[in-house]
Structures are given as C-alpha cells and as structure tokens.
N, C-alpha and C positions, 0 to 999 in steps of 0.2 A: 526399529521404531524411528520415525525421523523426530528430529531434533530441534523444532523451528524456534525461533527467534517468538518466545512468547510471554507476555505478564499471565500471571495467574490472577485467578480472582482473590481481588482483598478486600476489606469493610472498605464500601465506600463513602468518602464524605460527604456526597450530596446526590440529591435524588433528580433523574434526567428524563426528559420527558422523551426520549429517543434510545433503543436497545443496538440497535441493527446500525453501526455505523460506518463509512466509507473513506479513507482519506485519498486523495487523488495530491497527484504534483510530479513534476520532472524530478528526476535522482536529482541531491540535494537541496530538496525546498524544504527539507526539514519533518515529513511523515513521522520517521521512525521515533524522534524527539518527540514528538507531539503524544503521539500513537500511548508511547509508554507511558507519560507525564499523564495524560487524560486515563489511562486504564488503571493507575494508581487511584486519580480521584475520584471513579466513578465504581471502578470493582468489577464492571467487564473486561475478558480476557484480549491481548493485543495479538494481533496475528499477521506477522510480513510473510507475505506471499512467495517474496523475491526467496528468504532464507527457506521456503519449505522447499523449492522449487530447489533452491542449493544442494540441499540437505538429500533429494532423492539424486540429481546428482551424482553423489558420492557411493550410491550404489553400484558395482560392479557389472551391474546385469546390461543387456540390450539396451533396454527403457532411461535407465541411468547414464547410459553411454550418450544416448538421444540427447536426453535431457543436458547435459553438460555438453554435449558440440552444440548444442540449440544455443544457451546462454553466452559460453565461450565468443560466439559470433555475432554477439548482438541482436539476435533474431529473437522476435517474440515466437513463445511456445506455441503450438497450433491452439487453435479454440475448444476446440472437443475434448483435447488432454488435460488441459487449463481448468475448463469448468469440473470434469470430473474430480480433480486432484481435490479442488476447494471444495466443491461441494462435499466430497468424502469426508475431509477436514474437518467440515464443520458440524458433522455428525457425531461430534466427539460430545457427552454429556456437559465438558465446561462451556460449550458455546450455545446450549441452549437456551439461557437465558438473556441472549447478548452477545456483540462481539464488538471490537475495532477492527477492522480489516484495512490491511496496506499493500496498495501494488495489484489489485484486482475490483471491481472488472477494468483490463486496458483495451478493448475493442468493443463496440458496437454491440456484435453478436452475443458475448460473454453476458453485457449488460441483461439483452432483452432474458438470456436464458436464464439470470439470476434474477428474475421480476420477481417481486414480493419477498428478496431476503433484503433489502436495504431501507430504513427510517429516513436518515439521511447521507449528503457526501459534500465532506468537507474539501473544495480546492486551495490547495494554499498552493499561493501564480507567484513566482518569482522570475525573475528572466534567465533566458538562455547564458549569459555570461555571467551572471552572478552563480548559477548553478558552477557554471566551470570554475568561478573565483573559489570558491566553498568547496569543492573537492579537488583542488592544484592545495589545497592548505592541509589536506588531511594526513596523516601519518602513512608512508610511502610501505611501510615495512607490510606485507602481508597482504597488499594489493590483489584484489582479483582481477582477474583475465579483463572485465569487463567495463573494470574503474580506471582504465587507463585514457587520458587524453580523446583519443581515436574512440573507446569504445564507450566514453560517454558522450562522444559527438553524436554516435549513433542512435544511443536510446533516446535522446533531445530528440532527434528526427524520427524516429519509431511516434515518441509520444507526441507530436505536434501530427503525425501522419495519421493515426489510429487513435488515442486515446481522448484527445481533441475534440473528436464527435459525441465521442461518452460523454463528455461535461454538456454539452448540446444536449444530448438525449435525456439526461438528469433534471437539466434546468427546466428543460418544457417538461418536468412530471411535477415540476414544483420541488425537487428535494435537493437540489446545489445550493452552496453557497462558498462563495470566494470570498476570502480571504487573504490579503496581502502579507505573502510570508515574507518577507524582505524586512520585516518589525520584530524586534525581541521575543526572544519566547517564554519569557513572561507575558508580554501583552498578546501575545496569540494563543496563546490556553487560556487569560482572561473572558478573549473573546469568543472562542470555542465553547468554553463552560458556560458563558449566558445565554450563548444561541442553540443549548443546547436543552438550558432551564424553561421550565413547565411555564 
C-alpha cells in the first residue's frame, strides 16, 4: 500500500468556498508547509505527488524500478503514468470531498486531462536562487538522489520549461493566483485562507 506524505481529514476551523485545490511552486517555495498548515485548517486531506511517486518507487517490481531511474535523474514522469497514478489516488473515499494537491498537474497535457478536478491553484513564485538558498540550509543527512545541488538545478529548469505553461493555462481559466512566497508563513496561509473565504 503506498505510503504518501498525507494530512488526514480533521474538524475544520473554517468553511471555504473552494474543495478541489492546487499548489504549484519550484522545490522549495514552500507547498508542502503550506499544503499541511492549510489541510489542518480547512479538514481536506493533503496529498504530495512528489512522495507518492517516491513511495511506488520503492517497489521492487519493473514499474517501481522505472519509477525511481525516472526521478533519480531529474526527469519528469511521462504524462500518461502521472495522470493515472493521481487519478487512481484520488479515487480513495478521503478525497472525495476535497483535496490539496502538491506537485501535479506539472505539464500542459496533465492539466488539460485533469479539467474539472481543480477549484483553484495557488502559485507561491519565489526565485530561482532563493529556492537553492532554502534547500543548501536543509539538513544534509538523508538527502535524496534528487535534492542535491545538480538535481535541484534540474527540476528549476524542468519546471520553468514545462510547468511554466500550466500557470498560463490556469490563469486564462480564471483559477491562478500568485502569491509571493518569499513572505512568512504566517502571512501566506493568511493570505491563502482569505482567498480562499466565501
């Protein structure tokens, strides 16, 4: 059974006028903080893409072997294995009333194939070198393949290459909104939580 990186559903303190939600950002603009902080106060389940995508991974089989030279090398997953993996995901009974999702859709095609699971998509933009400043500070022990110098160069440029147009494609539907994650994160769940109020 994998194992993903996920909040469960709790009472939540306030009522949101948005179920289905998106966070978008370069590895360390701060999602996964948010993701969970927000899935506390709202009581939808959080769900990182990145760790389910881990988590099959670690399966010994063909597909897990895929999976893990896939991420190993900084490459994004193909599209067709990506959408099925989440979509399946999210067939789980806790996500039917709701989710936060982290780390998906990152291409165009994913987007259009997930039309009509998304409310909204929160970008929290912080730059290129403050990403890198924020993960050279992180605790070095237990580093994956991925988080190393070299292999966060990459995913920057994955996601300025491919995930780039997804913010485009979102904003002309009307459901982006940026946000300047380089601000506390208190003031950024502030602002999250009202932009998310009825």
């Amino acid at each position: 059974m994998i194992n993903s990186q996920i909040t469960k559903h709790t009472r939540p303190d306030l009522v949101i006028a948005y179920k289905k939600i998106v966070l978008i950002g370069i590895q360390g603009s701060g999602k996964s903080t948010q993701g969970n902080l927000l899935s506390k106060k709202i009581g939808s389940p959080y769900l990182s893409t990145g760790h389910m995508v881990r988590d099959v991974a670690k399966d010994k089989s063909r597909f897990g072997r895929y999976i893990k030279e896939t991420i190993n090398a900084g490459l994004l997953i193909a599209d067709d294995i990506m959408i099925k993996l989440v979509t399946d995901y999210l067939k789980k009974k806790e996500y039917k009333n709701g989710y936060i999702l982290d780390g998906f859709p990152r291409t165009v095609d994913q987007a259009k194939e997930f039309e009509g699971c998304v409310d909204k998509v929160i970008y929290l933009k912080i730059p290129d070198k403050e990403a890198l400043w924020r993960l050279s500070y992180r605790d070095s022990e237990g580093i994956r393949d991925d988080e190393t110098l070299g292999g966060v160069r990459k995913r920057i440029e994955l996601f300025h290459k491919f995930t780039e147009p997804v913010l485009d494609y979102y904003r002309q539907k009307g459901l982006l909104v940026e946000l300047n994650g380089q601000k506390s994160v208190k003031v950024i769940q502030k602002e999250i939580l009202s932009l998310l109020s009825p």
